[in-house]
N, C-alpha and C positions, 0 to 999 in steps of 0.2 A: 422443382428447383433442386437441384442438387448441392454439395458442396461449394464447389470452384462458383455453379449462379449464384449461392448466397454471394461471396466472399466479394463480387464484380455487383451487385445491390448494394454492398454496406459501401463501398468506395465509390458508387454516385451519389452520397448524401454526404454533406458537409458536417468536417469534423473538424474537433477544437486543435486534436492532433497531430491533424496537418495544418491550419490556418493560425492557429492560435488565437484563433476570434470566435465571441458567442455572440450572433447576432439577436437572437430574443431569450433573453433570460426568465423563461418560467416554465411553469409544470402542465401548459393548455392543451399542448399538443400530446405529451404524452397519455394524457387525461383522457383524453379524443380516444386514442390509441384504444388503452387497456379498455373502455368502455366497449370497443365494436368488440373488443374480445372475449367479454365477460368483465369484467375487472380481476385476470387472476390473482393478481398481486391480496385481496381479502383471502386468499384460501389456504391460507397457514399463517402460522406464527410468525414476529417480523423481531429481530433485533439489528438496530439500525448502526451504523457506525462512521462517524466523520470526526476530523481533529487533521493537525499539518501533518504531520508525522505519526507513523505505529498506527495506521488505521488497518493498514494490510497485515502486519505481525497478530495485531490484534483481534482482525476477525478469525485468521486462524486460529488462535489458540482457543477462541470460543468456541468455531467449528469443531474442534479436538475433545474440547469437553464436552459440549453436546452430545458429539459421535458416542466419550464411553458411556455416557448415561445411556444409550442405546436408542435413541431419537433418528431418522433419518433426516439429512442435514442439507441444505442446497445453499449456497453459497456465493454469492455475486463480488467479482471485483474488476478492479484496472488499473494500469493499464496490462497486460498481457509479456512474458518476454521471450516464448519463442511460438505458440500458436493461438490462435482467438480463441479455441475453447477453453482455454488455461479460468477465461472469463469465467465462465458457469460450470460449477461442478456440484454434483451432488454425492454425499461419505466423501469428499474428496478426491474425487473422479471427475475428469473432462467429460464433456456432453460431447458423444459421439458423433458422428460428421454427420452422420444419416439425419438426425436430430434436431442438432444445430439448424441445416439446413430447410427441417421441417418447419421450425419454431420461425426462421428469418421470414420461409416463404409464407407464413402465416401474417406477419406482421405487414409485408410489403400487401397481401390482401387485406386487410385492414385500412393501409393506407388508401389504396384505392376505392374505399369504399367512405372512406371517410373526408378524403379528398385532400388530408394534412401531409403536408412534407414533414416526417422528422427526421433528423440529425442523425448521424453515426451510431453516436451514443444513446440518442433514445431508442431505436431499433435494437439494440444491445439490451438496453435495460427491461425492453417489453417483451423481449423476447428468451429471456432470463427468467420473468416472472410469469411467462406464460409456460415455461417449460420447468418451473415448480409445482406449480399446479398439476398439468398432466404427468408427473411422474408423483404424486402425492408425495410431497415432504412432507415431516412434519412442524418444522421451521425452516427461514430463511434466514441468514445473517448475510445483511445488504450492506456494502460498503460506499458511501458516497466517491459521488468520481470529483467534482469541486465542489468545497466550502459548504453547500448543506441546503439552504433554506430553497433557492430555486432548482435546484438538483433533482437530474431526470429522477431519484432515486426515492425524491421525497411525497413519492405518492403512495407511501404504504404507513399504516396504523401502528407501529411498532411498541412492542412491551417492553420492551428495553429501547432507549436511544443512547445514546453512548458518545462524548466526545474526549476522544484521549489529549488532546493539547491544544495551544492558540501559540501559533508563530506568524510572523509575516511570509506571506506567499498568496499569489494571485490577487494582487492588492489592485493591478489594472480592473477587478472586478467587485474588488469589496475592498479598499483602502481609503485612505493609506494608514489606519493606525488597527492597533491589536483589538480596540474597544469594534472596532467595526468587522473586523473578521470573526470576531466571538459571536457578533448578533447575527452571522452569516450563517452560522453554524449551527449557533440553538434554536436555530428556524424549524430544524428536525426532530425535536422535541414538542411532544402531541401532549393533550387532556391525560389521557389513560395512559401513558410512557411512565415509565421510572427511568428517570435520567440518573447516568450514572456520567460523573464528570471528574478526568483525569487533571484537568489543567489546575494548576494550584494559585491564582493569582487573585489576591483576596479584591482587587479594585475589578476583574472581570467577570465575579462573583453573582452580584448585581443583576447583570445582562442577561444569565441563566434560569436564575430566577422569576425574572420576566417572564418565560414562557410559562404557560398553564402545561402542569404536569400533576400527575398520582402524587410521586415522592422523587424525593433528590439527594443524592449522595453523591460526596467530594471524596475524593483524592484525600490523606492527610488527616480528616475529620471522621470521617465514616469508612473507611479501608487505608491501605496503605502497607509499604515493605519494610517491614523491620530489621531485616538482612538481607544483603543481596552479594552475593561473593562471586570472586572467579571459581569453578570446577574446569575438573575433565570433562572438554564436550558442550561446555557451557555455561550456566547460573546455576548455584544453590541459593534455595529463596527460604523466606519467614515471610508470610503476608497474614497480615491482621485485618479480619473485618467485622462491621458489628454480630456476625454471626458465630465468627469460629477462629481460632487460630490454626495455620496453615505452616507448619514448620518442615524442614528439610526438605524441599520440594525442586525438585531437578527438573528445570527446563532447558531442552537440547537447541539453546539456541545461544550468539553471541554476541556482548554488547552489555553494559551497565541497564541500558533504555527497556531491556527487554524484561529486565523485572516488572521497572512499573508498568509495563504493557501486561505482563501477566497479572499482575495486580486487579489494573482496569479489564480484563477479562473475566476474570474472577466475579467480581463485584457482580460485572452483567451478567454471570450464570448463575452467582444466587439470588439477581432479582426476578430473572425468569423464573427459578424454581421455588421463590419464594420463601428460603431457605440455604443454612451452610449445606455445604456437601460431603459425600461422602470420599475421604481420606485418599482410601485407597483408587476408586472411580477417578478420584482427580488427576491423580498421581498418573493413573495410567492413560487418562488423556492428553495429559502434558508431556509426558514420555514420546507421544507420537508426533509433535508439531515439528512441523519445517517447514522454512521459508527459502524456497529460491531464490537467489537474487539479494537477500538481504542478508550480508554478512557470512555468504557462504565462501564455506573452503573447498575450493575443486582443486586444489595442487598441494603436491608438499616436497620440496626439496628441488626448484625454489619453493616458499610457502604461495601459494596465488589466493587472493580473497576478494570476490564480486561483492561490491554493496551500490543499492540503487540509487542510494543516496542527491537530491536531485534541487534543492535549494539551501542556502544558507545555513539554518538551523540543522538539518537532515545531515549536510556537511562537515558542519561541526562535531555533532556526536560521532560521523564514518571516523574521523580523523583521531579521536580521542580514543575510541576502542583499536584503533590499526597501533597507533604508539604508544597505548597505556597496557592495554591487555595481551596484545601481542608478543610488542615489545621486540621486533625481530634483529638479531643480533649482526645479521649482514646489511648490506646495502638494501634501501627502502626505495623502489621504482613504481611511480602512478600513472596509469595508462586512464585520460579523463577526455571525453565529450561531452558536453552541455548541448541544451536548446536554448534557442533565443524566447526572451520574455522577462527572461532575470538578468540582475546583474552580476555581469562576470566575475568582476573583483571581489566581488562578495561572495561568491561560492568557492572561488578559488583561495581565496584566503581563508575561510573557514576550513576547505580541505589541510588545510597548511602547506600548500606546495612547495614551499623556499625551505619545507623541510627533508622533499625528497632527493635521493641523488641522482633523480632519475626523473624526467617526466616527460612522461611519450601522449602526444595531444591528434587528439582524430576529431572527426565529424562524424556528430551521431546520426545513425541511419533513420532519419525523419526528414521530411520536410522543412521542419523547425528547427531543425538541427545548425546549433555556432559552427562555423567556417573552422576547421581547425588551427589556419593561420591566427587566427582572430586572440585564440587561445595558447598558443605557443608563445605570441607577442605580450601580453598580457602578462604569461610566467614567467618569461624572461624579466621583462619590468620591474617584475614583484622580486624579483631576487635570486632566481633558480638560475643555476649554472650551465646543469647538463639539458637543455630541453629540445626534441627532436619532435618530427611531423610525421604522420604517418595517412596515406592518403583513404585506407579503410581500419575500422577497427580490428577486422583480423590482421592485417599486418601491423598495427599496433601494439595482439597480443606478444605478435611473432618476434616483434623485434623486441620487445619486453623479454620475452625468455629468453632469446639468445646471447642478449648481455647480461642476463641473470644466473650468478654461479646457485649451489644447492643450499647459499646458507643465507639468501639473499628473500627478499619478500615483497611480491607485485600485488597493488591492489588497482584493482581498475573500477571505475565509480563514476559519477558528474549524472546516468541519465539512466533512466531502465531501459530505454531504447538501446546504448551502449552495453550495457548488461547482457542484456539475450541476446545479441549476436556474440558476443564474446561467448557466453555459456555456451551457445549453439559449435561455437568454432574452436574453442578447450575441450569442448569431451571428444571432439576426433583428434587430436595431438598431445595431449598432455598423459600419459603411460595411466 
């Protein structure tokens, strides 16, 4: 199997990402799976990570710190925004195509041996933890792909579990209140885990607890950000944890959010090591993180800023760091696709649309992708003035810049799907 045969494998087995449907929600099949394989997923270290939001920011930044401790590091995520390998890297590296295709063609022998169909995503995820394995890492940090508890993901023994927040999202499968996506989520949280938990909501507190765990540590009580400031380039941070204080600590990333994401990274790298860290190791771990896709600047003059930002709550914060931290002094133009699944007006209003002068509406490149009409309609309703259609997202970026003079500010946002084509189709036009 080569490349392109993986890639025509993974697209005859059913995905959430085109259908939006999970028709058996549990862990049997990939159980099946890893079992004809060995079980790789046992053969390193696991730190596990799920929450609505900042699960992606946040395995990075653990990955970053691992990296300078000098661990080698394998790293599972999703969804992907401009190739599949984006999924699995190990130091931060895509798995080569040769690889990939090795790992995929493993699992579809698997499958046939074992006679289970799995999903898009579990062929992903087994094929992730089987290609940890044969390249010896010496930890994994697994990022759940939904909510936690039946997640392809949650068939590993993790020393750290890790949930950075509780919002509403994907409630068609663990709703409809926060009490019920919390129990979704601390499903991931084992015996031997040290659950480190971001989310501050003392009534969700409870729910956490529930799970059998080593030790558990909040957000607020047991770590937390003492200062979190705009810099050049990013965040100056103070994080405090029962181990050490963490002062003047520059994280190159953008966003209030992203403190307490490094916060909750933190916590989970001193409970893997069992201990604070060393000052300057951290310093230079954090020095090296970056997130595609998530509040990144590819333009300046107009300023252009990609965030993946992809439900309500996620929404909210893009919207808050583009007019609070920004602050851009020209005209403000949002170039936004959604998927169907959520509610429009509620993403849209979170973004603050009827605050831009500008808003250019596409269809995100999925299957599951809102009708741009759908959304043009919608903003207009809501109160927007200027709002036009655009029938792909690159000519959404297009037509975004060309009514954008140098002192003006495009952010384009609603889906990751939207994202990486955008990113893919800004670094060949924008100087």
């Amino acid at each position: 199997m080569n490349f392109e045969e993986a890639l025509v494998y993974l697209d005859e087995h059913a995905s959430y990402e085109k259908t939006g449907r999970i028709t058996d929600p549990s862990t049997d099949k990939i159980r099946g799976l890893l079992g004809v394989l060995g079980d790789p997923q046992n053969d390193y270290r696991v730190i596990h990570v799920t929450g609505t939001n900042g699960k992606g920011s946040t395995s990075q930044i653990i990955t970053k710190i691992l990296m300078a401790h000098g661990l080698k590091v394998g790293t599972y995520c999703s969804p992907h925004l401009e190739s599949i390998r984006e999924r699995i890297l190990v130091n931060g590296e895509p798995i080569h195509e040769e690889d990939f295709a090795e790992s995929v063609a493993a699992i579809a022998n698997a499958e046939g041996i074992s006679g289970l169909r799995p999903t898009y995503f579990e062929i992903m995820t087994a094929a992730a933890f089987r290609w940890f394995s044969d390249d010896a890492v010496e930890v994994a940090v697994v990022e759940v792909g939904m909510l936690g508890r039946w997640d392809a993901t949650n068939v590993v023994s993790p020393d750290v579990a890790v949930v950075t927040n509780i919002a509403l999202d994907h409630t068609e499968f663990a709703g409809p209140t926060l009490e019920h996506i919390a129990k979704e989520k601390a499903g991931i949280i084992k015996s031997d885990s040290v659950a480190i938990i971001g989310e501050t909501r003392d009534s969700l507190r409870p729910i956490f607890l529930e799970e059998p765990h080593a030790e558990m540590l909040f957000r607020k009580e047991h770590f937390d950000v003492v200062d979190n400031h705009l810099a050049l380039g990013g965040r100056s941070l103070h994080i405090r944890t029962s181990h050490a204080d963490y002062v003047d600590m520059f994280l190159p990333l953008h966003g209030w959010h992203q403190g307490e994401n490094a916060a909750v990274a933190i916590a989970a790298a001193e409970a893997f090591f069992g201990g604070a860290l060393d000052r300057d190791t951290l310093m230079e771990g954090l020095a090296t993180v970056a997130m595609p896709g998530r509040f990144e600047v590819v333009g300046h003059q107009p300023l252009v800023i990609l965030d993946g930002a992809h439900n309500p709550a996620g929404a909210d914060v893009c919207a808050s760091v583009f007019f609070d931290d920004f602050d851009p002094h020209g005209r403000r133009i949002l170039v936004v696709g959604v998927l169907a699944g959520r509610e429009l007006s509620d993403t849209l209003s979170a973004l603050k649309v009827d605050e831009f002068d500008m808003v250019v509406c596409c269809t995100a490149p999925s299957p599951r992708g809102r009708n741009g009409r759908e959304i043009a309609q919608m903003a207009t309703d809501m109160g927007c003035v200027h709002v036009v259609l655009a029938d792909t997202v690159e000519r959404a970026c297009d037509m975004a810049l060309s009514d954008a003079t140098s002192d003006d500010a495009i952010l384009v946002a609603g889906s990751l799907y939207v994202v990486g084509a955008a990113r893919a189709h800004l670094r060949k036009v924008l100087p």
